[in-house]
N, C-alpha and C positions, 0 to 999 in steps of 0.2 A: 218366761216369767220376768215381772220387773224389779231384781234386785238392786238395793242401794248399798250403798257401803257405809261406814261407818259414820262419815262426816255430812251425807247428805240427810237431810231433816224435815221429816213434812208435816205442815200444819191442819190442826185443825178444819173438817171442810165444813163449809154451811150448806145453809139450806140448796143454795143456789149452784152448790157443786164446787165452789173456787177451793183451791190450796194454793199454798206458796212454801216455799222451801228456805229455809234457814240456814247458818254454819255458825254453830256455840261449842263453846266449853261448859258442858253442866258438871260440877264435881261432885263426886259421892259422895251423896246423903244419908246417914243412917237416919231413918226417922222412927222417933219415938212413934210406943206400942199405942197411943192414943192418935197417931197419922189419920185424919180423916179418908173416908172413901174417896171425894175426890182429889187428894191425892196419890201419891205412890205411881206406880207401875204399872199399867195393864199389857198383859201379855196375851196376844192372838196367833192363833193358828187360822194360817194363812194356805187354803187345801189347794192351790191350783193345779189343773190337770196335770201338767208336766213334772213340777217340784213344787215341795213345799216349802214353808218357812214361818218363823213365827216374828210377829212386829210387836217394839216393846214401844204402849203409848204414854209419855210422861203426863199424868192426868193433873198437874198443875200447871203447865202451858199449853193442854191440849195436842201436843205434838208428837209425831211416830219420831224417835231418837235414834231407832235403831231396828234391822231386820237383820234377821239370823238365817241364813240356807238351811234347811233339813237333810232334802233329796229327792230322789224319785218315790222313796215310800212315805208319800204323804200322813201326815198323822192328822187325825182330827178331835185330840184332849188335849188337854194341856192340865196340870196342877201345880203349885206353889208350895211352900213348904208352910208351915207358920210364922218363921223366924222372917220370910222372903227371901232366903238367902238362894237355896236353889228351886226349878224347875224340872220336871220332867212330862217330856212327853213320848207318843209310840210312834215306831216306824210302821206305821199301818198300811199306807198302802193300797193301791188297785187291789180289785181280783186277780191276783196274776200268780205266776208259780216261779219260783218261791213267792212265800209272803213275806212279811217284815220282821223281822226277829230282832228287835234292837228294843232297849229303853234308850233314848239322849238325854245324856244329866245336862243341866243348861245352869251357868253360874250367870243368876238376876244383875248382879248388880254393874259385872263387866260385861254383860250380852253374850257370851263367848258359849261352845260347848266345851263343858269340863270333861267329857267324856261319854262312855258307854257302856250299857250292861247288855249282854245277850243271854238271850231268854232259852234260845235253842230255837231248830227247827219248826218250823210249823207251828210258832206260836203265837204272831199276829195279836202286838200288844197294841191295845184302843185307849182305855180309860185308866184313871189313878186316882188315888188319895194320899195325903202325908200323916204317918203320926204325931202326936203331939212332940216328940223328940227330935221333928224337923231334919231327923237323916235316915229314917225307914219310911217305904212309903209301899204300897198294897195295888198291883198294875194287875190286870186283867189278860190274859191269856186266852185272845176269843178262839181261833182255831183251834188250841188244844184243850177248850173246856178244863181249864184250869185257872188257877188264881196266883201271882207272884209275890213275896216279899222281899223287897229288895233293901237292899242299905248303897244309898244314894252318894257317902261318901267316899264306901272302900269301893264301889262300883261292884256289889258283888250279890248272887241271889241266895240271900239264908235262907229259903224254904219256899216251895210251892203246895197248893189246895188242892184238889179235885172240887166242881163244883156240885157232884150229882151224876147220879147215871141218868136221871132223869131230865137235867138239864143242860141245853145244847148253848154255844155260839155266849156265854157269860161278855157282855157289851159293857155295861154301868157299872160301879161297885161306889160304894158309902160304908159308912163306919160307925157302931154307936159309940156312944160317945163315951162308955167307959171301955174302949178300944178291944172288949172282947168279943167282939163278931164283927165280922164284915157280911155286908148284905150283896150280894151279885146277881144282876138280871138277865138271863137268859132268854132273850127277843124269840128264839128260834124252837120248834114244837108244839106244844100248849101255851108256851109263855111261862116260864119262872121266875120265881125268886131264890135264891140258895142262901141260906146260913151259915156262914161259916166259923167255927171255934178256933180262935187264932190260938188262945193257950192252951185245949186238949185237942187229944189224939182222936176224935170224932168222927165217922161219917156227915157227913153236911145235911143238914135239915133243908128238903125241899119243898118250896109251897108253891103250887100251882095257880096262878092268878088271874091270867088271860094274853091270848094271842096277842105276840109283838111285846111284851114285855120288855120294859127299856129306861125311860128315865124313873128316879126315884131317888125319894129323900127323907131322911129319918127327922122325926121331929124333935125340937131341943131338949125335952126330956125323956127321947131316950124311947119312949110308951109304944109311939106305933111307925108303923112306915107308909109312906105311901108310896102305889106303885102306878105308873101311867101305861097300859096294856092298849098302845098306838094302834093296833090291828084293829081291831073291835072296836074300841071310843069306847073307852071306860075306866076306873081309879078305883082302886084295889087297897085296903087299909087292911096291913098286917098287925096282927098285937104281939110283941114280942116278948111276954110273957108266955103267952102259949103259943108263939110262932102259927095263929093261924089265920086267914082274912078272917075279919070280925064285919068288915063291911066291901060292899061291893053296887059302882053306882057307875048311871053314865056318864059320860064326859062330852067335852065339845068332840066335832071331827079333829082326828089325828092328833091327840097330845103327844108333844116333845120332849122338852124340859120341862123341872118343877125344882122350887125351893123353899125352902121354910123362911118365915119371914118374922120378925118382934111381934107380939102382941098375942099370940095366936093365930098368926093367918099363915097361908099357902098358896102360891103363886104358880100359875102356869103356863107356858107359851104354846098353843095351840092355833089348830087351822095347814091351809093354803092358801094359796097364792087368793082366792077370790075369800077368802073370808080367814086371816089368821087375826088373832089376837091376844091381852093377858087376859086371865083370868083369875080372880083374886078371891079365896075363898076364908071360909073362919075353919079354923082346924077341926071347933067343939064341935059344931054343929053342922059343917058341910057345905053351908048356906054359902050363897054365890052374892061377893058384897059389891065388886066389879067387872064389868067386860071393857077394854080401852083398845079399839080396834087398832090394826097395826098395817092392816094390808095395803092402804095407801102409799103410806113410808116404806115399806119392804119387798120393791115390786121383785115378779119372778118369785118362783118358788122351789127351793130345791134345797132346804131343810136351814132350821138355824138355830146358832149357838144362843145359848143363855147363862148369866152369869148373875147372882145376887150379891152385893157386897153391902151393909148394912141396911139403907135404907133404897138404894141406888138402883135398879134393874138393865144390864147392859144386853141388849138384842141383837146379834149378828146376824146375815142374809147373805151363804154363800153367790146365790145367783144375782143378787142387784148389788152387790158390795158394799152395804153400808152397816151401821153398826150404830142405833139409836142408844139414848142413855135415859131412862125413866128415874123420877124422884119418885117412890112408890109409896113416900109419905102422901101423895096426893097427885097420885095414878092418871087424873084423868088430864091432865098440865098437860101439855105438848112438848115431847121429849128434845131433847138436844141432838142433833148427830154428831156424831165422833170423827164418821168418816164415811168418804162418799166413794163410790168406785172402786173400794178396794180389791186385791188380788183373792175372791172368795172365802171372805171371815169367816168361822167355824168357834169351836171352842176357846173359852177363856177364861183366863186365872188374873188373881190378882197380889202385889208384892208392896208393902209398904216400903219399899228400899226405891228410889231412883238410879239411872243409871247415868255409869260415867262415862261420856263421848268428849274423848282429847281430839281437839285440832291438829294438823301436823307441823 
């Protein structure tokens, strides 16, 4: 794997493939809660076979400032806090025995790991989310079909879930937004979704949606969820008033990711390698307002990260390494790349803090 250190600095690639390598002093930025999206910090998860790592890319010089070592148990999330302050991602991992039993707390704004929380055996943490309080955050526990709450600054775990008896292999989780349920997709079985009651003592409400259940995203009021049931080719809308599909439709081949986006709309990165792209729908009505193919720009196929930050859509492409930026105020423009070649991008969050890289 090609790790940099601190002080080496890659630029921006173009179309054409070029980077060039830098040496600066950038100093810690707090940037105000109105930092536009392309600013700030974006942080990648970086799955390479060997080891992982994650690259934090300064999105007002276009530049990777810094990469972080994981390990051998690759993680393929990453989350942010709201404040940006910290990160965390899983030690996830091959299939291999053991599995990854780690959260790594990651402090944004010095690159550095602040530390680690263990989950226990055999519990192979994948995905997360942050509370609004920016030091608990809600990790997913796929092998043990569990759910975790962690607090990210004592490094410690106040409480774990059950997802369901019903529901196997819990991958995705989301939040609604008055922080009393977390939603968890169990890929494996029938395909579920679990409900979870973070402030009662509840069994978990299980909704069965369709095979491969996986990505999903709650909508900003809260109303319904949507769920992308990858096996099948099909998009699953739960109502969370009465926690049940209220609708059920097909989808492109293979959905991935999916985000909610201003206006009413709902975005989603679907396809392989001979036909991926977004797709841009109306939340009301379903209707399909664009298709902006991708497969040209994302050659290889071997799954990719997604990421929405206000209006911005960022595509990652483990197997061809690059990492497109869409303006999805007007979707059909011709994206930016971020980065070309890279060490197989996966998952990515974003922090309005920049990071500090001293010279020596």
């Amino acid at each position: 794997m090609r790790c940099r250190g601190r002080h080496e600095i890659r630029g921006w690639s173009s179309a054409a493939g070029r980077d060039y390598r830098v040496s600066a002093a950038v100093l810690l930025i707090l940037i105000a809660a109105s930092v536009s999206a392309q600013d700030g910090t974006l942080l990648v998860v970086n799955g390479d076979h060997q080891a992982g790592s994650i690259s934090f890319f300064d999105l007002a010089t276009k530049i990777e400032v810094a990469r972080l070592p994981i390990g051998v148990r690759t993680p393929h999330e990453i989350a942010v806090s709201p404040d940006g302050r910290w990160a965390v991602t899983g030690e996830y991992g091959p299939n291999a025995d053991p599995v990854g039993r780690r959260v790594v707390v990651i402090d944004v704004p010095n690159a550095r790991i602040a530390g680690y929380i263990d989950l226990g055996p055999d519990s192979r943490p994948h995905d997360s989310i942050f509370l609004a309080d920016s030091r608990r955050a809600l990790v997913t526990m796929e092998a043990a079909d569990r759910l975790a709450l962690v607090d990210v600054v004592a490094r410690t775990v106040l409480r774990t879930y059950p997802i369901g008896a019903d529901a196997r292999e819990g991958h995705m989780v989301q939040l609604s937004p008055d922080e009393m349920h977390a939603y968890v997709a169990g890929r494996q079985g029938n395909g579920t979704v679990s409900v979870i009651y973070l402030h009662e003592e509840r069994v978990p409400t299980v909704i069965t949606t369709g095979f491969g259940a996986e990505g999903l995203a709650v909508m900003a009021d809260g109303r319904t969820v949507w769920v992308l049931n990858q096996e099948e080719d099909s998009i699953s809308i739960i109502n969370t008033q009465t926690f049940r599909v209220e609708d059920n439709f097909p989808s492109a081949d293979q959905p991935r990711r999916i985000a909610a986006l201003s206006g009413g709309r709902v975005v989603i990165v679907s396809g392989n390698q001979a036909g991926a792209f977004l797709r841009i729908y109306t939340e009301e009505t379903r209707a399909v307002l664009h298709d902006v193919s991708i497969s040209a720009l994302l050659p290889g196929d071997d799954g990719y990260g997604f990421l929405v930050n206000e209006e911005f859509g960022f595509v990652s492409n483990r197997a061809g390494g690059r990492i497109l930026v869409y303006d999805l105020a007007n979707p059909t423009a011709p994206p930016a790349i971020l980065t070309d070649g890279h060490d197989r991008p996966d998952g990515m969050a974003w922090s309005p803090l920049r990071v500090a890289v001293l010279d020596d």
